[in-house]
Every structure is written in C-alpha cells, then in structure tokens.
N, C-alpha and C positions, 0 to 999 in steps of 0.2 A: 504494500500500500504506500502512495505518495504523502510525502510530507502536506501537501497541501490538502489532500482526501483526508489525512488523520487530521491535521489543523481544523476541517471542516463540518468533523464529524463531533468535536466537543461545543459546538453550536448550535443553536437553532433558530433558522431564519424566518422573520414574518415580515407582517409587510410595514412598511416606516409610519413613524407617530407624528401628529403633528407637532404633539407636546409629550415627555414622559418625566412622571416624577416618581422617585425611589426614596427609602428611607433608609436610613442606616443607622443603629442601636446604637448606644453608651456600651460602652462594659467596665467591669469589675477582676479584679485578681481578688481570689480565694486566698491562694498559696499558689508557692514558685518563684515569688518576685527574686530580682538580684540572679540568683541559679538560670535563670531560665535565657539569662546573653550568654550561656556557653554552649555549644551544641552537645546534643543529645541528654539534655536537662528537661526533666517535664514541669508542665503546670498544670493550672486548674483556673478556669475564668470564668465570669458569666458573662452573656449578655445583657442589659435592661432594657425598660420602655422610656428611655428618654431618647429621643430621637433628632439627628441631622438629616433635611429635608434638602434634595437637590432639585430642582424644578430645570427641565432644558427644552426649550423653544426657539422655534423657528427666527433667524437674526433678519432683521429690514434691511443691515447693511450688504453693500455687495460683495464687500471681500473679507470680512472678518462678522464679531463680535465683543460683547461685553459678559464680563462676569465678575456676578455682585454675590455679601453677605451680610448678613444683620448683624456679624461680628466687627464691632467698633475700630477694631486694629488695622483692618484690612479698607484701603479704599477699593473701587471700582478697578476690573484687569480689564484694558482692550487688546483685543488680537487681530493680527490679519492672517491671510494665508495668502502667504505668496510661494507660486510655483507649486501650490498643493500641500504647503508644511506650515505649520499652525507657528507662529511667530509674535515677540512680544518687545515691546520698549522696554529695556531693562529699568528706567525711572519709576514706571508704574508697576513691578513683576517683587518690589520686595514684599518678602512676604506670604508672598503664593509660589512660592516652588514646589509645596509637597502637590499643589494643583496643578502648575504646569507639567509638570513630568508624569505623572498619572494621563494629561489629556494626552502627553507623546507616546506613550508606550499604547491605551486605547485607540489613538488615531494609527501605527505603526500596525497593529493587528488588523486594524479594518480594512486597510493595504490589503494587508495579506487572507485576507478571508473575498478581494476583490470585488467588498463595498465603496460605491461612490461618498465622498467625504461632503457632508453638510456645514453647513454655517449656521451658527444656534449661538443662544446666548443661556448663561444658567444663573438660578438665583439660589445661594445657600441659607439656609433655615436652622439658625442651633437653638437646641433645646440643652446642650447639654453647659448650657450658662444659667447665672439667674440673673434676675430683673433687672440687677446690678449690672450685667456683662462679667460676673466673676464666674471663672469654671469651676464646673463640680470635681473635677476630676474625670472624668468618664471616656475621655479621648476628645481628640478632636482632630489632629491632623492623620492618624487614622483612618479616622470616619469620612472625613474631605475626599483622600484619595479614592476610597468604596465607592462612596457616592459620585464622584466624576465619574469611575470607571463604569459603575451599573447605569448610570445616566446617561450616559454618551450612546453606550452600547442597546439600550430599548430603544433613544432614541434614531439609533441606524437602523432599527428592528432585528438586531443580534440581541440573543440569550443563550449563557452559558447554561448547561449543561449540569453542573455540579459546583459543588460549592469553591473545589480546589482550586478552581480555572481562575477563579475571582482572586482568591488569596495570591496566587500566584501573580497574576495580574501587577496585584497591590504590591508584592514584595519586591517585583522590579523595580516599580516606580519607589518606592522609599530608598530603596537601594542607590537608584541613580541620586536621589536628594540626600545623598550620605548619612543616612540617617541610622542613628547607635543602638534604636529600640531592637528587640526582640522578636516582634510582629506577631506576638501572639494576640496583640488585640483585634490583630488582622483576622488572624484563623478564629478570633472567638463571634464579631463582628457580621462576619458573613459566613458561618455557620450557626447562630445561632442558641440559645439557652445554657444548657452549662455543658461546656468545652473541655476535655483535655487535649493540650499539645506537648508537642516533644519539637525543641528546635533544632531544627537542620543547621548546613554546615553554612553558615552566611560568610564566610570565607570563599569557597564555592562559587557560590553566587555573586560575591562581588566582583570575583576573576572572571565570568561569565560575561559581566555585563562590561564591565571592562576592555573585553576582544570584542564588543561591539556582536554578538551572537545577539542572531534576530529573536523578537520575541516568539514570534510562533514556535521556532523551537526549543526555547527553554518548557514553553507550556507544554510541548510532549518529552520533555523529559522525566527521568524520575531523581527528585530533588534528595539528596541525602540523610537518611536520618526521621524525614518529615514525617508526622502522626499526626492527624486532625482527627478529633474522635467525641461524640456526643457521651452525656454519662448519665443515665440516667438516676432517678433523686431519691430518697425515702421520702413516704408520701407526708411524714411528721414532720420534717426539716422545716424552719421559717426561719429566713433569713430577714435582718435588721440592718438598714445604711445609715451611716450617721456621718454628716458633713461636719469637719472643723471649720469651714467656713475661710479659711485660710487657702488660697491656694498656691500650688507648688510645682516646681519645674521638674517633669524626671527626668531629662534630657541633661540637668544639670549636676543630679543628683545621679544618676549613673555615670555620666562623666566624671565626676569625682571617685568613684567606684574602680574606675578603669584605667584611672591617674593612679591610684594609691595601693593596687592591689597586684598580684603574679600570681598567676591561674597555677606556675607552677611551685607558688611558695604551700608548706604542708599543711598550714592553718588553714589557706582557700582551698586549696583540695581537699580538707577535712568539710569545710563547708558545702563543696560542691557534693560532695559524697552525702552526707549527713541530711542535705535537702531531697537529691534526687529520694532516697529511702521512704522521707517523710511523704512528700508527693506520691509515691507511689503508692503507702500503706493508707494514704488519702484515697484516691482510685479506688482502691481496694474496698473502703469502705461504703463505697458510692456502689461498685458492683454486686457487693453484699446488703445492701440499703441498711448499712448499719451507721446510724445519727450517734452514738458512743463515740466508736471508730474514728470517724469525720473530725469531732469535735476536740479528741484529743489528739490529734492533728493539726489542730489550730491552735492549740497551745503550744505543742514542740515549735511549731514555725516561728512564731511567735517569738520563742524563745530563740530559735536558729538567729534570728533578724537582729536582737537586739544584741547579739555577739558581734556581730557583723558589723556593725553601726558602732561598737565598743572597739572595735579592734583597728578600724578603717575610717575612724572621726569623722561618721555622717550622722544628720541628726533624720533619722528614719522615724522614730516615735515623739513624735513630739509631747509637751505638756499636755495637749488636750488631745491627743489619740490615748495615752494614758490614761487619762480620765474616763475615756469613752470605754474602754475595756475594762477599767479596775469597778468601774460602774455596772457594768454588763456580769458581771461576776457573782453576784448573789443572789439576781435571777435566772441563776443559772443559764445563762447565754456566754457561750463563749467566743473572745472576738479579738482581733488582732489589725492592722494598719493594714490597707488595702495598696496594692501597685509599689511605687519608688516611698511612699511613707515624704514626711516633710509640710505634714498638713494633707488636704484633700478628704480623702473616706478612709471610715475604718469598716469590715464586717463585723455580722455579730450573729452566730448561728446558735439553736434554740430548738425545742420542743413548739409543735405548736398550739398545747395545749397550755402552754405557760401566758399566763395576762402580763403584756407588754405596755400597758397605758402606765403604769406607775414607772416602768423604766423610762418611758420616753419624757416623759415628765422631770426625771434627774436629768437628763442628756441636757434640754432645754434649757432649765435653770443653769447649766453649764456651759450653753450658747453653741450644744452640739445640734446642729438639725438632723432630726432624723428623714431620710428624703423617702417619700411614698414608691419607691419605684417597685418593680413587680421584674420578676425576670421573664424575657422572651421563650415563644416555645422553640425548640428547633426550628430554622426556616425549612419550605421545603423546596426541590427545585425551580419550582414554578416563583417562588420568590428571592431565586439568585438576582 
C-alpha cells in the first residue's frame, strides 16, 4: 500500500463547512507530574468540562485572514497566503506561535491528503480563565493547538479517524514551537475523561522534525514508547478541584526542573523509578476499581513531589495547596497539587458518599475555590 493510500485511509472525507466549531476540554494531572518529561514515564490525567471554543469561517479577504481570542494577551493575527503557504508579519505573530505552527503542520497534511487550501478566519473562546482573564490552570496552549488542528480540519471537511492522528498532529506542532511540556495534556485533551499515558521518546521526534520528515509520514509511523489508554473509574470515586486562585507558569517551573536536575544523578533516578511504580500501582487501582488503592496513591505522590521540590529548590506546594490538602484530610479526601504545583489546582479524591459542603466551606474561608467542573466522558471518534 502507498504512502498516500495509508495517509488516506486515517481520514474521512465529507463535504466542506461553511463554518465549523470544535471544542477542546481543560484537563487535570492526577499523578505523574515532573516523571512524566522523561520517556517511558507514565501518568494519569483527566479531562474537564471547561472548554476552549474555536469557531472557523469563511474569510471576505482575498488572500488571507484574521484570527482573534477573548484572551487579553493576544491581539488580533493576520495572515496571507502567498504562493499557497499560510504567512504572517512577525510584528503581529508574538504570541501565537503555539497557533501558527499547528495551522502549518494542518495546512502541510491537507497538501498531502490533496485538499484545496481555504481562507477562513477563527475566533478563540477560553473558558479555561475567569472573569478576571486569570487561568485556572487547565491548559491553554494545549488546547489552542487541538482546536486549530480539529478546526481547520472539519472545516476542509477532513476527520481523523482516531484519537492518535490528532495527538500526533498536536505533538508536531509543539515540537516545532520548542516547547519542554510532556504532551500529555495533549493525549489527555483529545482522548478524552481519565487518561493514562506513557511518554514517548521526544528526543525522537525532535530529530524527526528536525530533517524536515513530512508530516504524513510521521503520522504512519509508530512513535516510541507511546501508550494512550482510557481507565476506567470506581463508580464511588468523587473527585474535588480546588483553585489557589494564584496562577503559575509550568513552563517555568519545569525549566527550573531541567536546569537543576541529571536524569543520571541517583537521587533522580530514585525519583524516576519510585514514581513510574506509584503510577502504575495507580492504574492498577483504576483497573481493579479499587478507591483505597487510588487514594493511597495520592498520598505516596504526594509525598514523591515534595522531595522533589526539597531536593531541587522548587516551590511545587505552595502555602495554600497545603492548606487545601491538610484541609481535605479529615474528610477523609485525599489530595495533592495538580500539574507543575506553584499555585493553580490541587485534587482531592473521596468517597462519594462522604458530604463535601462542610469541606468546601473550609476551602472558601481559605480563599481556595472549589471549581464545579465535572470530568468529560471518553470522546468518541465521531468527536475527534
């Protein structure tokens, strides 16, 4: 079979939209954080129901478009396409690199799947801010690149196939925008409700993209290491989010990580070891729908993280994520700092037959919000 029959076959073509809008979930880290930038490290994430809205319609202009977001930071991107190749002022492009290189790697496949290339404009929708413009923590440049990528793509009238095509998709594009994360929010984001991942060799992949190796063919290859995998929940489980209202940079917080640490000094490989175990006897407990299991899971990490943070002078738990858990503790909820830690969320898992209104009532008086969110169900492929 030809390269372009296989490229063609993780598709499905319909007929074009005038307008298409996708949504793309928030998510959350369980357990994994830190462990989870080395390869073949697992995690555990969710998805939520807070949602990044891409809307893309048809452009007036005749040779380009515009693309806007209700996120304060960002003005207005115009593009042109000249010669066929989507093109930008670099005056107006700061900022939106995790977006332009997502539109390059989707428009480079649509080449190669020998769709004609539109002119559309898109408008971004975060939910995953509040009123304020302050983020909850839940992703966002992430979530950007999804939503371009599923956005562009319904709007050419292409649908992947499977959820991978999409992650993959997405991991080019961060890749090209050099970007230090994990991508598990990627695999969690467009698969859907609770996630385990295992990361690939992002070494690999940077050499990849590096030799200029077209996208279509990275997307039929088989990426090293990679595990995308749904888990299903004990039906008890009730998960609790709770915002420090603070929010925090992981981008800056793992770069200090990555300054101050040696994957082959023996205190990180006690770390890397000591977590992949935990993670895994987490899984474990998901597989066995044991809420015990799970729970004291969350504590080891827990405790994994704040060695970590002791040993490598990051402030991962802050004063009020400590609050939030040492609070969470005698409602028998157990709960630890969610993602890079440094502010943002913490979880908090529990019985569901335990009354959570007297706990959320301490949170509040302590200026932790607890945010309503609900986790997504698995998507299915009809919603890649």
């Amino acid at each position: 079979m030809s390269e372009q029959t296989s490229i063609q076959n993780l598709f499905n073509r319909t007929s074009l939209n005038e307008s298409s809008t996708v949504k793309v979930p928030g998510k959350l880290f369980i357990t994994g954080e830190y462990a989870i930038l080395f390869p073949k490290q697992p995690a555990i994430i969710i998805a939520v129901d807070q949602f990044l809205t891409a809307q893309v319609t048809a452009s007036d202009l005749p040779e380009g478009g515009v693309i806007r977001t209700n996120l304060s930071e960002l003005g207005p991107l115009n593009y042109v396409r000249q010669d066929g190749n989507f093109q930008v002022s670099a005056n107006t492009a700061s900022g939106w690199h995790y977006c332009i290189n997502a539109i390059r790697v989707t428009e480079s496949l649509l080449k190669s799947l020998k769709v004609p290339l539109l002119n559309y404009n898109i408008q971004f929708n975060s939910e995953l801010i509040n009123k304020d413009g302050l983020k909850f923590g839940l992703g966002s440049s992430g979530a950007i690149v999804v939503a371009t990528i599923k956005g562009i793509l319904a709007y050419h009238g292409v649908q992947a196939l499977d959820h991978v095509t999409i992650f993959k998709l997405a991991a080019i594009a961060l890749t090209l925008s050099k970007s230090n994360g994990s991508l598990a929010d990627i695999a969690t984001i467009t698969t859907g409700g609770w996630v385990y991942y295992q990361s690939f060799d992002r070494e690999w992949l940077k050499e990849m993209v590096h030799a200029n190796t077209p996208v279509a063919s990275l997307l039929l290859m088989n990426w090293p290491d990679l595990v995308i995998e749904s888990l299903n929940v004990p039906e008890e489980l009730s998960l609790l989010i709770g915002w420090t209202q603070s929010p925090a940079s992981t981008e800056n917080l793992v770069g200090q990580l990555l300054e101050r640490s040696n994957p082959s000094d023996d205190v990180f490989k006690s770390f890397l070891k000591s977590a992949m175990t935990s993670v895994e006897r987490m899984r474990s407990g998901f597989q066995a729908k044991n809420l015990a299991s799970i729970q004291d899971e969350i504590q080891v990490y827990r405790q994994l993280l704040l060695e970590l943070s002791r040993t490598y002078q990051l402030n991962i738990e802050t004063k009020e994520l400590t609050q939030f858990i040492e609070t969470a503790l005698p409602h028998s909820y157990i709960a630890k700092s969610s993602g890079a830690g440094g502010g943002d969320c913490g979880i908090a898992i529990g019985h569901q037959d335990i009354e959570t209104e007297t706990l959320i009532k301490e949170w509040e008086s302590g200026d932790i919000v607890a945010l309503p969110l609900q986790v997504t169900p698995p998507f299915s492929t009809e919603t890649t």
